[in-house]
N, CA, C, O and CB atoms as a CASP TS submission, in Angstrom:
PFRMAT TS
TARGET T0000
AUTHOR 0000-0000-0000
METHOD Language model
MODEL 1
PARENT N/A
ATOM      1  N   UNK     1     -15.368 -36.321  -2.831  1.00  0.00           N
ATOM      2  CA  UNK     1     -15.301 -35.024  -3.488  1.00  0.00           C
ATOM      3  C   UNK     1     -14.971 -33.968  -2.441  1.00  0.00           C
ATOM      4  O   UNK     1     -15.578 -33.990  -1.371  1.00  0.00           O
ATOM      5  CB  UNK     1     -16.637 -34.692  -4.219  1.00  0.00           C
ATOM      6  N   UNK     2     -14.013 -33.013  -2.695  1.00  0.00           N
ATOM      7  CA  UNK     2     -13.566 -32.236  -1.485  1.00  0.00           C
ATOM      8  C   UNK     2     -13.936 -30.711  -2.579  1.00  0.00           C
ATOM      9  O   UNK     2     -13.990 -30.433  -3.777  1.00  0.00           O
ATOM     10  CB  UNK     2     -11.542 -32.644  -0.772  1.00  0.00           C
ATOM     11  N   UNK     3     -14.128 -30.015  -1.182  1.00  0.00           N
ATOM     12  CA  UNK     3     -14.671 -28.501  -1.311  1.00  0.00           C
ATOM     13  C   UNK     3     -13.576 -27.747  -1.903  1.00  0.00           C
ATOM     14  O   UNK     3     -12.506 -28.289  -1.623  1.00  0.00           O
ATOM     15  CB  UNK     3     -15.105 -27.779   0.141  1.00  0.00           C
ATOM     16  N   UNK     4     -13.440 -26.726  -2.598  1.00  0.00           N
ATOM     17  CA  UNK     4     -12.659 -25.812  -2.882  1.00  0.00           C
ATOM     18  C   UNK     4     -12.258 -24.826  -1.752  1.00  0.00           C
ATOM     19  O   UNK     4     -13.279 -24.172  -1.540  1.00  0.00           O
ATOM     20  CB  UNK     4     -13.196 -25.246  -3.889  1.00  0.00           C
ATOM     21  N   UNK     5     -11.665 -24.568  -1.252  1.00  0.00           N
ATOM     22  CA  UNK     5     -11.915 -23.117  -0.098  1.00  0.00           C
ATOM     23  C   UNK     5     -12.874 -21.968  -0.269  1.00  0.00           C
ATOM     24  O   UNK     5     -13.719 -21.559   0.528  1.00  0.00           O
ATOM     25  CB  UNK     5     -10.621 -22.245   0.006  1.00  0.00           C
ATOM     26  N   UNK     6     -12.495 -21.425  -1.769  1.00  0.00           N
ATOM     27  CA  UNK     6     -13.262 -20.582  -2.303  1.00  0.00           C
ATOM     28  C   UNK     6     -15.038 -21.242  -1.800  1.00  0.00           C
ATOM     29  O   UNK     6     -15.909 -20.606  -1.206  1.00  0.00           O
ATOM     30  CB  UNK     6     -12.778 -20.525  -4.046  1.00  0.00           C
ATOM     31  N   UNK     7     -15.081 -22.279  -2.157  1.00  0.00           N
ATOM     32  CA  UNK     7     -16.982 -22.984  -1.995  1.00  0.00           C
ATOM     33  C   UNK     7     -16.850 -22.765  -0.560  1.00  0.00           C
ATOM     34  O   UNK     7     -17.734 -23.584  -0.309  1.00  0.00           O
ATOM     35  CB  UNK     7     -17.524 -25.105  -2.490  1.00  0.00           C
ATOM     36  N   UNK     8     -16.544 -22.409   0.450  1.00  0.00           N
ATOM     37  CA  UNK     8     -16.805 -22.748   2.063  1.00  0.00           C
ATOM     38  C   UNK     8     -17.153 -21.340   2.099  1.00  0.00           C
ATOM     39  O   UNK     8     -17.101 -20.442   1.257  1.00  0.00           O
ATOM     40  CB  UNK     8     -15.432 -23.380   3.243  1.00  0.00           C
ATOM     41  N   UNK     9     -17.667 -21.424   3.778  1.00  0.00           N
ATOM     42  CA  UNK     9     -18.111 -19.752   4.371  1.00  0.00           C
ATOM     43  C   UNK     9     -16.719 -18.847   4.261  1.00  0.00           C
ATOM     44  O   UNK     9     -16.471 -17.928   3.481  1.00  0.00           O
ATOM     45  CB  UNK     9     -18.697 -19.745   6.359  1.00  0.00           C
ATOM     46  N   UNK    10     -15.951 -19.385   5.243  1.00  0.00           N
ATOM     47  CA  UNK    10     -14.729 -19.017   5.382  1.00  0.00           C
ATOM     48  C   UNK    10     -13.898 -18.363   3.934  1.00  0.00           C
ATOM     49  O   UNK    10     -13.193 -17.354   3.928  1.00  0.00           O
ATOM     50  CB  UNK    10     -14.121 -20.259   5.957  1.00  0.00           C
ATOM     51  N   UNK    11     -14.163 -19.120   2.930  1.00  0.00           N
ATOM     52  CA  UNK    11     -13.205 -18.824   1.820  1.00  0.00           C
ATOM     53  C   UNK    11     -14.244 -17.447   1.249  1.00  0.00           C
ATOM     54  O   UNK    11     -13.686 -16.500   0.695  1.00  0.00           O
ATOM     55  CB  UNK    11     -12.890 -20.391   0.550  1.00  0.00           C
ATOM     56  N   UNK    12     -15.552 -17.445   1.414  1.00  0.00           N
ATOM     57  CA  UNK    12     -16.152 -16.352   0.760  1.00  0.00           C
ATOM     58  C   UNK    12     -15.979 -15.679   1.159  1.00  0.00           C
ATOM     59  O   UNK    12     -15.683 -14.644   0.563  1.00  0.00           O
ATOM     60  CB  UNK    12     -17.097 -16.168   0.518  1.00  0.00           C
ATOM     61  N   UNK    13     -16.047 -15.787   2.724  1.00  0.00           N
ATOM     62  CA  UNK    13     -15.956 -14.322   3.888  1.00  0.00           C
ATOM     63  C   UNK    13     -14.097 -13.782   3.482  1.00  0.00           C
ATOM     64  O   UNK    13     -13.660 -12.666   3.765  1.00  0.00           O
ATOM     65  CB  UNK    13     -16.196 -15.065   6.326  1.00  0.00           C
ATOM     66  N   UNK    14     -13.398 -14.729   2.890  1.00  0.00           N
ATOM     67  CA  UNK    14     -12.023 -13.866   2.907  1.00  0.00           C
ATOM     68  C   UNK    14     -12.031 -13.482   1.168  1.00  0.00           C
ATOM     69  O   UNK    14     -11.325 -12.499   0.943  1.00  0.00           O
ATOM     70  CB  UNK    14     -10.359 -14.976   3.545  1.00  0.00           C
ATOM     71  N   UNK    15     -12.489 -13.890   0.303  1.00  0.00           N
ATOM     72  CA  UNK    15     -12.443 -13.401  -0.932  1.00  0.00           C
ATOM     73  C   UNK    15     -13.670 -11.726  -1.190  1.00  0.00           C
ATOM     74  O   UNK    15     -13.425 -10.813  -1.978  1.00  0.00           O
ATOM     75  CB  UNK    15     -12.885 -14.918  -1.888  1.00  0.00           C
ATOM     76  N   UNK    16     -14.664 -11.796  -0.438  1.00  0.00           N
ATOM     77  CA  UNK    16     -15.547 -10.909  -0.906  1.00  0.00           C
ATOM     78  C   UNK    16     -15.058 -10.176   0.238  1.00  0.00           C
ATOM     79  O   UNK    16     -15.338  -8.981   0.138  1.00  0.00           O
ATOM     80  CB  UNK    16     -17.104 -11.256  -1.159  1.00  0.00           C
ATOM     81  N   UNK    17     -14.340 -10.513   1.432  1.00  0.00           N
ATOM     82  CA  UNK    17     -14.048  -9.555   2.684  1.00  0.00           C
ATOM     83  C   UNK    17     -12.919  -8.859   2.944  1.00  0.00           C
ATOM     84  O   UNK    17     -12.585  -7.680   2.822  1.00  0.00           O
ATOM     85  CB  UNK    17     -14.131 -10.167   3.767  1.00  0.00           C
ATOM     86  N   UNK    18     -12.165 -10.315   3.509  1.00  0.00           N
ATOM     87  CA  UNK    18     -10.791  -9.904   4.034  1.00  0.00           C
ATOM     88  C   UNK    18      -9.646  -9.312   2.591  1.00  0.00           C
ATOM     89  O   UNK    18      -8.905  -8.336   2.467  1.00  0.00           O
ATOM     90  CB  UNK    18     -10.103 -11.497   4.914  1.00  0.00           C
ATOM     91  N   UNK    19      -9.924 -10.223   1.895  1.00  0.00           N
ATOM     92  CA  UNK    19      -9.141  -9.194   0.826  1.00  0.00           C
ATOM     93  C   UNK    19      -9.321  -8.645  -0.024  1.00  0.00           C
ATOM     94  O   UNK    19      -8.662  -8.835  -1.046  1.00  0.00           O
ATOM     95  CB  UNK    19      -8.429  -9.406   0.320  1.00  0.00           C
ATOM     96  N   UNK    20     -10.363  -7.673   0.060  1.00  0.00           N
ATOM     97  CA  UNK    20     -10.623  -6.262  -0.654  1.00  0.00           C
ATOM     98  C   UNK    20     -10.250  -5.394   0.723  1.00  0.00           C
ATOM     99  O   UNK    20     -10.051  -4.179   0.728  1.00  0.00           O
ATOM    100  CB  UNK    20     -12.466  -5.983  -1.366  1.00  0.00           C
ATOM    101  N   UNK    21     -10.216  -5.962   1.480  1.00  0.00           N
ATOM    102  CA  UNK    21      -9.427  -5.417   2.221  1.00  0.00           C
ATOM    103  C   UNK    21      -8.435  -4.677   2.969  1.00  0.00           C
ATOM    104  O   UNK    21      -8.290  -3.668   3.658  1.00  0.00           O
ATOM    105  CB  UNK    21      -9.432  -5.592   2.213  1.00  0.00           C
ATOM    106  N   UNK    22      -7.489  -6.228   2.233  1.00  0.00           N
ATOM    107  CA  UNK    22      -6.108  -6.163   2.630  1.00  0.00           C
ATOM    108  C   UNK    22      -5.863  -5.178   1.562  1.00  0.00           C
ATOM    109  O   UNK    22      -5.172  -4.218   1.904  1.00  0.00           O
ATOM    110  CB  UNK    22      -5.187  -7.574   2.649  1.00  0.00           C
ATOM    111  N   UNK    23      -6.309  -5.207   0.254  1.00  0.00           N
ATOM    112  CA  UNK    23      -5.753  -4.278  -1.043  1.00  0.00           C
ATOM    113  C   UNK    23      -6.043  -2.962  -0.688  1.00  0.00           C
ATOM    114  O   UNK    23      -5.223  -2.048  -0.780  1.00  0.00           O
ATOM    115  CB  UNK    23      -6.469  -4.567  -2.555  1.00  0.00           C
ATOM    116  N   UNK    24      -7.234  -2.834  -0.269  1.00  0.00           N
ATOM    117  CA  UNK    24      -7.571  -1.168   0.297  1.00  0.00           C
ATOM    118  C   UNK    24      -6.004  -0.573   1.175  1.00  0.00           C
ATOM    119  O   UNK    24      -5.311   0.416   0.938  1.00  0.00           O
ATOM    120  CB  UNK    24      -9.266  -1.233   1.780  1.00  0.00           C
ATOM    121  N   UNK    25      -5.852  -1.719   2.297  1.00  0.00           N
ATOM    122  CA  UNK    25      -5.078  -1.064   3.424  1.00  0.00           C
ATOM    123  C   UNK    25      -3.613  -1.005   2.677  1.00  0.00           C
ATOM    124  O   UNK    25      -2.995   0.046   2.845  1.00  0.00           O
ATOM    125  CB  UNK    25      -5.108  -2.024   4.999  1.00  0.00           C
ATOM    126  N   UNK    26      -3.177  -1.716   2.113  1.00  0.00           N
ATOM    127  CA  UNK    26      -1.749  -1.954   0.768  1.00  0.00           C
ATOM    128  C   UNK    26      -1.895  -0.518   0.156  1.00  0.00           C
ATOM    129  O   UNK    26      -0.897   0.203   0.170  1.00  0.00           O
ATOM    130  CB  UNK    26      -2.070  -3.490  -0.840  1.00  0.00           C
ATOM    131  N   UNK    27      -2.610  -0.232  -0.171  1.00  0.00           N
ATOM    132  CA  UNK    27      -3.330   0.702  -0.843  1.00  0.00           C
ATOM    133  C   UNK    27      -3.048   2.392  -0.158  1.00  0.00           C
ATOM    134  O   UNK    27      -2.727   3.396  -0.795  1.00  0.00           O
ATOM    135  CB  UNK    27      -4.924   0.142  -0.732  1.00  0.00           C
ATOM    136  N   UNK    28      -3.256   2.281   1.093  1.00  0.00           N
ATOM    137  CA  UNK    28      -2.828   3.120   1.751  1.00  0.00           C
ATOM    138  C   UNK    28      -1.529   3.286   2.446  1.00  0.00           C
ATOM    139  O   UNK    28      -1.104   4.250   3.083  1.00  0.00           O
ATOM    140  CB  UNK    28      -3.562   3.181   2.342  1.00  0.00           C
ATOM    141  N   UNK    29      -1.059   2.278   2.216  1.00  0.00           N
ATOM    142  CA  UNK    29       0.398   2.055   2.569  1.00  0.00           C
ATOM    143  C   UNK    29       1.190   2.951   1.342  1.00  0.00           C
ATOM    144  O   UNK    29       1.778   3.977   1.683  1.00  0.00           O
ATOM    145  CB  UNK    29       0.823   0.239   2.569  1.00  0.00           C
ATOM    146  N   UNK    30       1.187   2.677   0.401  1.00  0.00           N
ATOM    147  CA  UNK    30       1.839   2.799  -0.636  1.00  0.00           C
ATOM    148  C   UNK    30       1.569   4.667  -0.588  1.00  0.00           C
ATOM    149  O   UNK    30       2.429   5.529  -0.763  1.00  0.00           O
ATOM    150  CB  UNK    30       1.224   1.714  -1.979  1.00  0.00           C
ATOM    151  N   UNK    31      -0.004   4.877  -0.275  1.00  0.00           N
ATOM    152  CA  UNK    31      -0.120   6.804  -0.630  1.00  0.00           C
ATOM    153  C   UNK    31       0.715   7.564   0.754  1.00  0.00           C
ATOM    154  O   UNK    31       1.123   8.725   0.791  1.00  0.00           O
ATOM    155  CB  UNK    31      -2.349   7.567  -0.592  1.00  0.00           C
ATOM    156  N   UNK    32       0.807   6.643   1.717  1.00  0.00           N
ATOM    157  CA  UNK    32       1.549   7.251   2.662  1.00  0.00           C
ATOM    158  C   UNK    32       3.435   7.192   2.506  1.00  0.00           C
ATOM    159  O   UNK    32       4.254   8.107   2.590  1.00  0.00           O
ATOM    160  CB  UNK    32       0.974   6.521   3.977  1.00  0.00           C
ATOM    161  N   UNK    33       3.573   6.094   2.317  1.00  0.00           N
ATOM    162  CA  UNK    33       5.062   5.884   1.761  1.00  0.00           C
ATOM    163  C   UNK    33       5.306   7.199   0.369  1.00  0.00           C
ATOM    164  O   UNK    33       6.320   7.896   0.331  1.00  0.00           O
ATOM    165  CB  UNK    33       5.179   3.924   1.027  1.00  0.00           C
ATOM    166  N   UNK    34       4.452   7.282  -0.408  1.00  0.00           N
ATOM    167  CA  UNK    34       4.419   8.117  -1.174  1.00  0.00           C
ATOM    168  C   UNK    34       4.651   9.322  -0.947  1.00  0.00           C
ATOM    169  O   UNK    34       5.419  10.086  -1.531  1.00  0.00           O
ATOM    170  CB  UNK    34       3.626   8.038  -1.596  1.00  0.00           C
ATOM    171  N   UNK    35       3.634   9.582   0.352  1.00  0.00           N
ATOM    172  CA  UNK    35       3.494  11.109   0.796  1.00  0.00           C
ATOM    173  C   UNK    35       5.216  11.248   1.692  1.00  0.00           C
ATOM    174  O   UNK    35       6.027  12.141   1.450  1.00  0.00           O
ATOM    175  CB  UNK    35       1.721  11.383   2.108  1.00  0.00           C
ATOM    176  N   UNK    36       5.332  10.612   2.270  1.00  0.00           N
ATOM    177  CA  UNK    36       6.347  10.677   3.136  1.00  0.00           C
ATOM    178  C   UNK    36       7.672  10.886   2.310  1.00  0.00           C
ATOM    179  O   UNK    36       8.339  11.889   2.565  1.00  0.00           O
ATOM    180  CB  UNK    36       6.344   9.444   4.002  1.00  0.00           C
ATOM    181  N   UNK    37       8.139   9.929   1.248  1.00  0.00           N
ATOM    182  CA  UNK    37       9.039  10.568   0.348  1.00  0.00           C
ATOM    183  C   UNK    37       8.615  11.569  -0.048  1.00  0.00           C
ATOM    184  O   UNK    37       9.506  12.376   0.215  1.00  0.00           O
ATOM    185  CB  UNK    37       9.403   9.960  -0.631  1.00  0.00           C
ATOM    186  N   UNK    38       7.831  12.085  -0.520  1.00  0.00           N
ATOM    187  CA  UNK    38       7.669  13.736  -1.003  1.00  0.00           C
ATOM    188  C   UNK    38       8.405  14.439  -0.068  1.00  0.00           C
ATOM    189  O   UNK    38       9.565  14.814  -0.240  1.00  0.00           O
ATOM    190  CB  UNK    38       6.081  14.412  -1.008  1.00  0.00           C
ATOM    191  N   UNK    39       7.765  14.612   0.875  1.00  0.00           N
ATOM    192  CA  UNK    39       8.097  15.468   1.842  1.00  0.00           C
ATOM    193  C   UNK    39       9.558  15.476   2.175  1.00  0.00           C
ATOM    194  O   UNK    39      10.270  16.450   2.424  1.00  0.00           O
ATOM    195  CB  UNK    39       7.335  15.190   2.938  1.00  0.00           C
ATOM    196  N   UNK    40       9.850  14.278   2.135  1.00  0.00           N
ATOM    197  CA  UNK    40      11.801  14.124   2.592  1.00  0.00           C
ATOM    198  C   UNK    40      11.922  14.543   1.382  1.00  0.00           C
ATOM    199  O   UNK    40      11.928  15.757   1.586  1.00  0.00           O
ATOM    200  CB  UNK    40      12.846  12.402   3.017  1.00  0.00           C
ATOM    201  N   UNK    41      12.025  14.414   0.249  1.00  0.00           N
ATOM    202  CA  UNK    41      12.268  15.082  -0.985  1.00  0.00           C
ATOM    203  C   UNK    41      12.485  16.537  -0.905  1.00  0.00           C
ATOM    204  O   UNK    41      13.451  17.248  -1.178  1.00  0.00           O
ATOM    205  CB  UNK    41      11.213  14.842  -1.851  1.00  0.00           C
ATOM    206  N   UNK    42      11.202  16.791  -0.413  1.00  0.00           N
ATOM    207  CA  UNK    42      11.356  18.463  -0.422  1.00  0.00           C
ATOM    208  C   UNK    42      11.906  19.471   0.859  1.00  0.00           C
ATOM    209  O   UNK    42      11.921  20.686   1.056  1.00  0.00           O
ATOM    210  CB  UNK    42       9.892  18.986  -0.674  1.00  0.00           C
ATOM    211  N   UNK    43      12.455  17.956   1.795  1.00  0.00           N
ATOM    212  CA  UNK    43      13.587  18.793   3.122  1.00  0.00           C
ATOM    213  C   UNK    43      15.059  18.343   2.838  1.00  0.00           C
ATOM    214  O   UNK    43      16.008  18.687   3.543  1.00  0.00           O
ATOM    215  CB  UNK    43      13.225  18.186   5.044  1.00  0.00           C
ATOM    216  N   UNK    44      15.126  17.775   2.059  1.00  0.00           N
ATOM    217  CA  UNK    44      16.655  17.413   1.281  1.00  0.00           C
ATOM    218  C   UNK    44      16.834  18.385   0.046  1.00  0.00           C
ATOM    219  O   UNK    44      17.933  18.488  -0.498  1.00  0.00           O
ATOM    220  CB  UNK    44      16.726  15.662   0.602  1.00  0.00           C
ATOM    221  N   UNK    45      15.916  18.974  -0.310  1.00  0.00           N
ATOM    222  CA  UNK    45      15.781  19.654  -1.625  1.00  0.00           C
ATOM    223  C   UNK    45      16.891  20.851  -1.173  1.00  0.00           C
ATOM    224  O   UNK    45      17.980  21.247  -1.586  1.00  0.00           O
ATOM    225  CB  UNK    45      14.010  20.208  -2.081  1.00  0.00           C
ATOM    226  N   UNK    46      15.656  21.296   0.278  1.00  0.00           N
ATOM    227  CA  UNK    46      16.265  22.842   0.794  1.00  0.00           C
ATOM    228  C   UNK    46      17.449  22.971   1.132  1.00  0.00           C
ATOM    229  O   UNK    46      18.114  24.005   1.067  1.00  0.00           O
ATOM    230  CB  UNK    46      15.706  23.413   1.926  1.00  0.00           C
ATOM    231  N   UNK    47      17.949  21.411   1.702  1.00  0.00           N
ATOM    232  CA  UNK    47      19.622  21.415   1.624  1.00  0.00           C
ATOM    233  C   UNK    47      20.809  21.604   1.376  1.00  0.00           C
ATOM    234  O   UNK    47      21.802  21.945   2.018  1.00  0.00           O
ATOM    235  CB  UNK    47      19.923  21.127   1.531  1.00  0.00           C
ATOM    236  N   UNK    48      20.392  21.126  -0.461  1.00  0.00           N
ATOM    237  CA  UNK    48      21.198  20.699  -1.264  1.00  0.00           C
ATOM    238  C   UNK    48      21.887  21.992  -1.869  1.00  0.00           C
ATOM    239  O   UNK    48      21.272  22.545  -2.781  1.00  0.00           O
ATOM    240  CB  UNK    48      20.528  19.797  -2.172  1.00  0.00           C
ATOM    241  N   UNK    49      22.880  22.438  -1.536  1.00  0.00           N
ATOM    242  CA  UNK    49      23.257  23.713  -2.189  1.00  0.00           C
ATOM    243  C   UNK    49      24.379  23.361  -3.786  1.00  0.00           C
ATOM    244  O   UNK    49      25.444  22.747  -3.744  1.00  0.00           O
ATOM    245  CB  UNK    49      24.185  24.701  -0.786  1.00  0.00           C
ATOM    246  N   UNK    50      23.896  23.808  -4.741  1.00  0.00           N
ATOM    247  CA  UNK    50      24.625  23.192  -5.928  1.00  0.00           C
ATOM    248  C   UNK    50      26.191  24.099  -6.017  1.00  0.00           C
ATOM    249  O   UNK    50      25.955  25.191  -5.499  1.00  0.00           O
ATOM    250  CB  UNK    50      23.533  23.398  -7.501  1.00  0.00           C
ATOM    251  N   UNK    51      27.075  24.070  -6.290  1.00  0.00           N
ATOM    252  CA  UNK    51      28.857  24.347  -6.828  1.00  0.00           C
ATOM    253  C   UNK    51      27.588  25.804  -8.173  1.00  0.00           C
ATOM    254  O   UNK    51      26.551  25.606  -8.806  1.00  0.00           O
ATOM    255  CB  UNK    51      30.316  21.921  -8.124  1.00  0.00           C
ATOM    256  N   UNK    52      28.384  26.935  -8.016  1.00  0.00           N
ATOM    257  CA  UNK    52      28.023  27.542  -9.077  1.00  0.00           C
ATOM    258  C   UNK    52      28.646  27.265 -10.552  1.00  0.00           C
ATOM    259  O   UNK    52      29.868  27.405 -10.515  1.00  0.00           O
ATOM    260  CB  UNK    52      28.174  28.731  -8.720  1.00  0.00           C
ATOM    261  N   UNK    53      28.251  26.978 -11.606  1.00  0.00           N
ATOM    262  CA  UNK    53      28.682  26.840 -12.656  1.00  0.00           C
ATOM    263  C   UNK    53      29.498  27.594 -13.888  1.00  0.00           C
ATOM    264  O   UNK    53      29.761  26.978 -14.922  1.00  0.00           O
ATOM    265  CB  UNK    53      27.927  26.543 -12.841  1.00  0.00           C
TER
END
């Protein structure tokens, strides 16, 4: 009969640990990528001069 990973120390320490983790830090990846397009958003904005209509 063989262990699951999940049943070992190791597999608990990375399910209850390492990846709530990793999702937190993903997590902050994504609000910074976020923030960072904003901001280029709004220095390309000041750029953009439109043709008058």
């Amino acid at each position: 009969m063989s262990v699951e990973f999940f049943q070992t120390i190791m597999g608990k320490r990375f399910y209850e640990g390492t990846a709530p983790r990793i999702a937190d830090k993903l997590s902050d990846i994504a609000k910074e990528l976020k923030r960072a397009n904003d901001l280029k958003e709004k220095e390309l904005a000041t750029h953009i001069v439109l043709p008058p209509t």
